[in-house]
Structures are given as C-alpha cells and as structure tokens.
C-alpha positions as CSV (number, residue, x, y, z in Angstrom):
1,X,0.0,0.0,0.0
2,X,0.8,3.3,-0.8
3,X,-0.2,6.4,1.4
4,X,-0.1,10.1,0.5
5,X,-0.9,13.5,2.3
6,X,-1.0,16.4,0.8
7,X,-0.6,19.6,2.5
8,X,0.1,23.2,1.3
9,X,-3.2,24.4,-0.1
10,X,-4.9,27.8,0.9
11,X,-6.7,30.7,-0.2
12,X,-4.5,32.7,-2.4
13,X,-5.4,36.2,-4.3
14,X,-5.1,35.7,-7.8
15,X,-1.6,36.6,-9.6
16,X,-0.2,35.4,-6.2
17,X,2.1,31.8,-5.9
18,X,1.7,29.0,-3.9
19,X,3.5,25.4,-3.6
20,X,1.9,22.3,-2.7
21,X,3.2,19.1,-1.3
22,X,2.6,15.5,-1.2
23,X,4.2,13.4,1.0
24,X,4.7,9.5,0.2
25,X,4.8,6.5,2.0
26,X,4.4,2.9,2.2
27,X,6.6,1.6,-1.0
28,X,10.1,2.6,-2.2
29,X,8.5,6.2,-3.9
30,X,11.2,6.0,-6.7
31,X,8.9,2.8,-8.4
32,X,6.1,5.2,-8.7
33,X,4.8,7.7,-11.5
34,X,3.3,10.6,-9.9
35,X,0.5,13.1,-10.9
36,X,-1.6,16.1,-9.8
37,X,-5.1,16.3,-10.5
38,X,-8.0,19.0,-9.2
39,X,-11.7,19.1,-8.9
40,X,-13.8,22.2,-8.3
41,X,-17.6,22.0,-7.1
42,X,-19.3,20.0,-8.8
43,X,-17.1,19.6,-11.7
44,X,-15.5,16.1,-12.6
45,X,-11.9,15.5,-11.3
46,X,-9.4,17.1,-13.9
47,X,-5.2,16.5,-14.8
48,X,-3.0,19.2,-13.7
49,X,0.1,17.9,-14.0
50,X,2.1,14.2,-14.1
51,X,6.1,13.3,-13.4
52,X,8.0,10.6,-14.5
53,X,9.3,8.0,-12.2
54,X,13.0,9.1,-12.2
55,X,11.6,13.3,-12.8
56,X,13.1,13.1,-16.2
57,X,9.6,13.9,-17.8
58,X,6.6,16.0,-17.2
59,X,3.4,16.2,-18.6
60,X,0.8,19.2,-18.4
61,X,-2.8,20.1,-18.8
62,X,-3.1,22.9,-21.3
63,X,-4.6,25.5,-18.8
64,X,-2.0,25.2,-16.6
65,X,1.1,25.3,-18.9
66,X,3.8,27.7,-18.3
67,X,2.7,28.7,-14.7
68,X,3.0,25.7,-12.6
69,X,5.9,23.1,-12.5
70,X,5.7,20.0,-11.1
71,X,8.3,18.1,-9.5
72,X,9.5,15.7,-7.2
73,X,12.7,14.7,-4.9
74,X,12.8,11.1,-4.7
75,X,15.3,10.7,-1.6
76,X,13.0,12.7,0.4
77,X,9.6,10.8,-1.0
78,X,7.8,13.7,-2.0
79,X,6.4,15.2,-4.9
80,X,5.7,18.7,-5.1
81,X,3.4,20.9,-7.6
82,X,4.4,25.0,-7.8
83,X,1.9,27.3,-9.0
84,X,2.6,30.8,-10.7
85,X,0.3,33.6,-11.4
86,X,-2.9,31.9,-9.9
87,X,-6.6,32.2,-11.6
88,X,-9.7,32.0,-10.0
89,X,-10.5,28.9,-12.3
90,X,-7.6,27.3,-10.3
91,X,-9.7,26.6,-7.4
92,X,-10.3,23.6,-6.3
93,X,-9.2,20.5,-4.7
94,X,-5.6,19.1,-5.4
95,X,-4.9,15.4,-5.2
96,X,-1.7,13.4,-5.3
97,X,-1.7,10.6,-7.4
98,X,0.7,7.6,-7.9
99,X,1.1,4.5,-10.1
100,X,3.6,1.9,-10.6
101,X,3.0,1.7,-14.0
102,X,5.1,3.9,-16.7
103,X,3.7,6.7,-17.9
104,X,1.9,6.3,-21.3
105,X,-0.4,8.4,-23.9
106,X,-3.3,7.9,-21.2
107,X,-0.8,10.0,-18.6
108,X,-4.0,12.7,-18.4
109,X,-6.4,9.9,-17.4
110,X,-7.8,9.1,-13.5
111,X,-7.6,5.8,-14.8
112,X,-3.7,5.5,-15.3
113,X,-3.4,6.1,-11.5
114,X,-3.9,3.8,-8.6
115,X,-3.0,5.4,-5.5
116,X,-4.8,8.6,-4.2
117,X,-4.1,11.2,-1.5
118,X,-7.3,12.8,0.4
119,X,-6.8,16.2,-1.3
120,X,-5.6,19.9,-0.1
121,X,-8.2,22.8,-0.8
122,X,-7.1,25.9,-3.0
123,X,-9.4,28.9,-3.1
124,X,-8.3,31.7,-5.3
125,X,-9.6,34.9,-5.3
126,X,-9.8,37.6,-8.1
C-alpha cells in the first residue's frame, strides 16, 4: 500500500504563488509515477500535472502550462506541484496521485493512477 498526504493548499489572491506538497509512503516512492489532479464543485476531477518516475519527464494540462511546474525529490519521498500567477479557475481541490506503472499516452487519465491522496483545498480569489 501506498499512502499520501497532501498539504500546502490555501486561499490565495489571484496573480499570487503557492506550492503544494505530497508526501509518500508505504513503498520505495522511486517505483512510482506521480501526478496532480483538481476538482472544483461540482465539476468532474481534472489532470493538472504528471512526473516521470526518475523526474526526467513532465506532462501538463493545457490551462495550466507555463505557470505551474511540477516536481519531485525522490530521496525525500515527496512530490511537489508550484503554482505561478494563480486564476480563480484554479480553485479547487488538489490530489496526489501515484502508479507503478510507466507513464503512457493515457498519462491525463484518473484511470492511469492507482494510488490517491485525500486532497488539499485551493481557493483563489480575483
């Protein structure tokens, strides 16, 4: 098993930064793909962002592109998301997401992911 607690999230004025963090345990986190996803009310669960298992790759959602960077340190287990020049539309909650698997073309789907974190609330304000 695989656990994973997110923390960092906040209500943030928009243009303003803020860096989220997901902290892994249970399994040698190095094995493990890693991705962000969001959901605002009543809206379905959306990608943000996704990270290769050694960092060398990143994937992101088109609306998020160029402002936030996702990461990860591997020696310290935890995989970290930083968002830039915060929207409004970013609200919403963030979950960490694992799989063992290797990232494929299906990267921006819940379904490539098996592991996931209880989410961290981000409220931006215009």
């Amino acid at each position: 098993q695989v656990q994973l607690v997110e923390t960092g999230g906040g209500l943030m004025q928009a243009g303003g930064s803020l860096t989220l963090s997901c902290a892994a345990s249970g399994r040698t986190f190095g094995y493990f793909a890693m991705g962000w996803f969001r959901q605002a009310p009543e809206m379905e669960r959306e990608f943000v962002a996704a990270i290769s298992r050694s960092g060398d790759n990143t994937y992101y959602a088109d609306s998020v592109k160029g402002r936030f960077t996702i990461s990860r340190d591997n020696a310290g287990n935890t995989l970290y998301l930083q968002m830039n020049s915060l929207k409004p539309e970013d609200t919403g909650v963030y979950y960490c997401t694992s799989t063992p698997r290797a990232l494929s073309t299906e990267v921006r789907s819940r379904s490539a992911y098996i592991y996931w974190g209880q989410g961290t609330q981000v409220t931006v304000s215009s």
